[in-house]
GUDRENTI-199895 format. One record per residue (C-alpha): residue number from 1; residue in one letter; x, y, z. Coordinates in steps of 0.1 Angstrom, whole numbers, plus 5000, padded with zeros to 4 digits. Layout:
atom bapa->NUM; lumgu->A; X->X; Y->Y; Z->Z $
...
//
This chain:
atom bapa->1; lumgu->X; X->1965; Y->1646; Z->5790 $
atom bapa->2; lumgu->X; X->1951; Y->1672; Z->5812 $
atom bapa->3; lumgu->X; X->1964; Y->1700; Z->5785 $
atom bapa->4; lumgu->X; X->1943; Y->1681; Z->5759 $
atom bapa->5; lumgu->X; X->1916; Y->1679; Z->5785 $
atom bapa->6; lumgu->X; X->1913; Y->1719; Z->5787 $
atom bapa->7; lumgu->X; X->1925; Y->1728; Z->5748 $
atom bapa->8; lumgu->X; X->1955; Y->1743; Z->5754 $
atom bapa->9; lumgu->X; X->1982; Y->1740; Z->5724 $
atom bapa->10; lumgu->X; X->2007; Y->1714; Z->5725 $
atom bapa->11; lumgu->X; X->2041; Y->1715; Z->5709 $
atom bapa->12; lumgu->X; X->2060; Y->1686; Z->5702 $
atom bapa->13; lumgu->X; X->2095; Y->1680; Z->5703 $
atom bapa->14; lumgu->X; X->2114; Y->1644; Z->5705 $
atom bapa->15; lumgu->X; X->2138; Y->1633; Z->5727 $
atom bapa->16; lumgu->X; X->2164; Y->1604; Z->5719 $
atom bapa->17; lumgu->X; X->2187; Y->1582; Z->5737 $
atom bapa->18; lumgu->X; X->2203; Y->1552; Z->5732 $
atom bapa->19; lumgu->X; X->2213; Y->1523; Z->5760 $
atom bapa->20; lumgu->X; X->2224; Y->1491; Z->5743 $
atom bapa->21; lumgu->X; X->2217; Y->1467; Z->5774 $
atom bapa->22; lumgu->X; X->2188; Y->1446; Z->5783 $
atom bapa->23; lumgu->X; X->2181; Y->1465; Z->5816 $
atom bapa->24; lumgu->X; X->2172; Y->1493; Z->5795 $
atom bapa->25; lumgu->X; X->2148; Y->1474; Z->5771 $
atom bapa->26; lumgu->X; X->2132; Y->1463; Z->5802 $
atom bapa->27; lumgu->X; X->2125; Y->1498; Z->5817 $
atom bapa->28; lumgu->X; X->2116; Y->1508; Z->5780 $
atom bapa->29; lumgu->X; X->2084; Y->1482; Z->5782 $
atom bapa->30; lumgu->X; X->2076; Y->1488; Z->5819 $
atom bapa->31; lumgu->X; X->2070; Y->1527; Z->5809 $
atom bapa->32; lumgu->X; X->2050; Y->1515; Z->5774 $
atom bapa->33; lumgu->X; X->2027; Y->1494; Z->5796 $
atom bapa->34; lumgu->X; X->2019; Y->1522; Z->5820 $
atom bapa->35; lumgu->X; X->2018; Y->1550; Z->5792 $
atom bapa->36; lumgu->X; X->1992; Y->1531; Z->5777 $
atom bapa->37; lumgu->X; X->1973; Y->1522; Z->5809 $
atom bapa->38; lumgu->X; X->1973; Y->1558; Z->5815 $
atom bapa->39; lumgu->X; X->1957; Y->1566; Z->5784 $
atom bapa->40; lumgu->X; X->1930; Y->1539; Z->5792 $
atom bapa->41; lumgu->X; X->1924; Y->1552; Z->5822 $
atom bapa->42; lumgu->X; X->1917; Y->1589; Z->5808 $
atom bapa->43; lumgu->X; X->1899; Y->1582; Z->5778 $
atom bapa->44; lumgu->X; X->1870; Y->1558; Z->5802 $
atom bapa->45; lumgu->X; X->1875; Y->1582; Z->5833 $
atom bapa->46; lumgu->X; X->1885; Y->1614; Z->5819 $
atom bapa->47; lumgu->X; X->1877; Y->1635; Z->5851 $
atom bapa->48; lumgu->X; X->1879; Y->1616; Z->5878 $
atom bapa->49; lumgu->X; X->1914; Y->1607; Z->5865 $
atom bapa->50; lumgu->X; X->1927; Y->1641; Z->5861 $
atom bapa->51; lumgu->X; X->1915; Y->1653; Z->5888 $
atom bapa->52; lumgu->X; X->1920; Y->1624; Z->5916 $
atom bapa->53; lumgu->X; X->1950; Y->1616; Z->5934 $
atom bapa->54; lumgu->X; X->1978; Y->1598; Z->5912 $
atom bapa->55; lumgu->X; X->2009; Y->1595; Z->5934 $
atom bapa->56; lumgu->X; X->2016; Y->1557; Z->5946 $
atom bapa->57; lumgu->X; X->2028; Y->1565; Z->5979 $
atom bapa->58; lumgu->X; X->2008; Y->1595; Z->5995 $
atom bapa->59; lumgu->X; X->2025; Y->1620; Z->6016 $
atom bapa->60; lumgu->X; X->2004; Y->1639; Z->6040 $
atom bapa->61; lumgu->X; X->2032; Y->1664; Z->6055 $
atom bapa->62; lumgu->X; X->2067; Y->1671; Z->6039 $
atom bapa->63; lumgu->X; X->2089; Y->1682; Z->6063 $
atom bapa->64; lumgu->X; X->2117; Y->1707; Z->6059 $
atom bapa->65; lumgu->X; X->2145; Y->1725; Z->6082 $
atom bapa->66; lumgu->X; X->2157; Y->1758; Z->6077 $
atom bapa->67; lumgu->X; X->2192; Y->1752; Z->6072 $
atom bapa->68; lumgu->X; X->2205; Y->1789; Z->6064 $
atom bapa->69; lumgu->X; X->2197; Y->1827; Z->6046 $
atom bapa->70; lumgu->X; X->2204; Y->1853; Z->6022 $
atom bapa->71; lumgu->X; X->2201; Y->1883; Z->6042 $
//
């Protein structure tokens, strides 16, 4: 959405899978539901929704430890 937002050229390619079990038919309609409330979202708040903060759980700091080199 935010390459439509600023023109840039979008190419397309699909992607299949199959799973044959109900879990899967599940996750397939959780992500349809939030796909499309995404799209709501955007097309009635186009830039505050781009541009605002869209992670669920919000990180301040990530920590990290140097663990080794390639010197």
């Amino acid at each position: 959405m935010a390459s439509v937002n600023i023109h840039k050229k979008i190419k397309f390619f699909p992607i299949s899978w199959r799973e044959e079990d109900q879990v899967s038919n599940v996750k397939m309609t959780r992500q349809a539901i939030e796909t499309l409330w995404m799209l709501i979202k955007y097309f009635f708040m186009r830039g505050k929704y781009i541009h605002g903060e869209l992670r669920k759980n919000i990180i301040s700091k990530y920590d990290s430890k140097l663990i080794g080199t390639n010197i």
